[in-house]
C-alpha positions as CSV (number, residue, x, y, z in Angstrom):
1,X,-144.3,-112.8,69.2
2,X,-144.4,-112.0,73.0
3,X,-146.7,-113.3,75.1
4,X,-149.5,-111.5,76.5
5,X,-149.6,-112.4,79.6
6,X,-146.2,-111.2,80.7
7,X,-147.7,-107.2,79.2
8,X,-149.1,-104.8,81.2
9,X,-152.6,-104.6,81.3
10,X,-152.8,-101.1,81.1
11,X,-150.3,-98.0,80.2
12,X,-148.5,-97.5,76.5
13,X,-145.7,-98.8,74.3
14,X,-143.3,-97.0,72.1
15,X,-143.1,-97.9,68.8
16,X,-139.6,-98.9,69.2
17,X,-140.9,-101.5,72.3
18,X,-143.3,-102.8,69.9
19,X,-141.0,-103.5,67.0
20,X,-138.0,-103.6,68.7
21,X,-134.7,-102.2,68.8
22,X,-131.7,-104.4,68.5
23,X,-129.6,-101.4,68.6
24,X,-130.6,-100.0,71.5
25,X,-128.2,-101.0,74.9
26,X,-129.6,-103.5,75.9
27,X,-131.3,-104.6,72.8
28,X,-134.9,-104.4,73.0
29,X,-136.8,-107.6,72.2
30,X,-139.6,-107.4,69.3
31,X,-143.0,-107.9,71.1
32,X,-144.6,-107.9,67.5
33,X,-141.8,-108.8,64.8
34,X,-142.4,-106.7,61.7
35,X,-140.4,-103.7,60.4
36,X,-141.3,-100.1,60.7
37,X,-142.7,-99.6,57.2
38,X,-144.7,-103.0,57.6
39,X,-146.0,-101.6,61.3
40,X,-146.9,-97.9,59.6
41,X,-148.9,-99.5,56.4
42,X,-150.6,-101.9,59.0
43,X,-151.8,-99.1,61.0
44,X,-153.0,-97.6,58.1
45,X,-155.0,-100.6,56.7
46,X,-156.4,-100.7,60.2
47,X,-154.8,-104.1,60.6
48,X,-152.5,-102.5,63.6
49,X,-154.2,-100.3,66.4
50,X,-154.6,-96.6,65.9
51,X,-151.6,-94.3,67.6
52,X,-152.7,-91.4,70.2
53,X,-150.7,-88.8,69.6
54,X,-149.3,-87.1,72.9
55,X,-147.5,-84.5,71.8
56,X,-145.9,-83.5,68.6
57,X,-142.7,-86.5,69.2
58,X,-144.1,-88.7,71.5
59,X,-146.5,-91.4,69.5
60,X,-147.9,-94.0,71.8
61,X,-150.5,-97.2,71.6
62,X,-152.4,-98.7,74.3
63,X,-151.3,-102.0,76.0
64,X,-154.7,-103.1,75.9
65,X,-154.6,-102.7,72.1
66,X,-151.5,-104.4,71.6
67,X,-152.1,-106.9,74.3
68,X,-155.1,-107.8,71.9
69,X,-153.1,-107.8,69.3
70,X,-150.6,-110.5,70.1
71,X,-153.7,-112.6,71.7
72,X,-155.5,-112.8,68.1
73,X,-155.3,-115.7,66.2
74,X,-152.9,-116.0,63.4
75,X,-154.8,-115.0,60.4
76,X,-157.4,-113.2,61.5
């Protein structure tokens, strides 16, 4: 995982800068390393932040979410 302290403190992330995108050009580093399926069904078992929504393509999540994310403990 990424560290925190090279994040923004505030703004949002993509889900594709969260999970990465090794296709992309350049490839886009993993700040959380977990697939898309695992990402949606941890959102959904509230063990990943919430999404905002802000329109009908564009899904977001808050830095500071993610940020706390990445500074949890393993396991928790």
């Amino acid at each position: 995982m990424a560290n925190a302290a090279s994040l923004p403190e505030t703004g949002f992330f993509r889900l594709r800068q969260i999970i990465g995108n090794p296709k992309a050009d350049p490839p886009i580093p993993p700040l959380i390393p977990v697939s898309r399926s695992t990402w949606w069904a941890g959102v959904a078992s509230g063990r990943f932040p919430q999404p905002l929504k802000l329109s009908p393509g564009v899904t977001v999540w808050r830095a500071e979410d993610i940020r706390a994310l990445i500074e949890q403990p393993p396991g928790v």
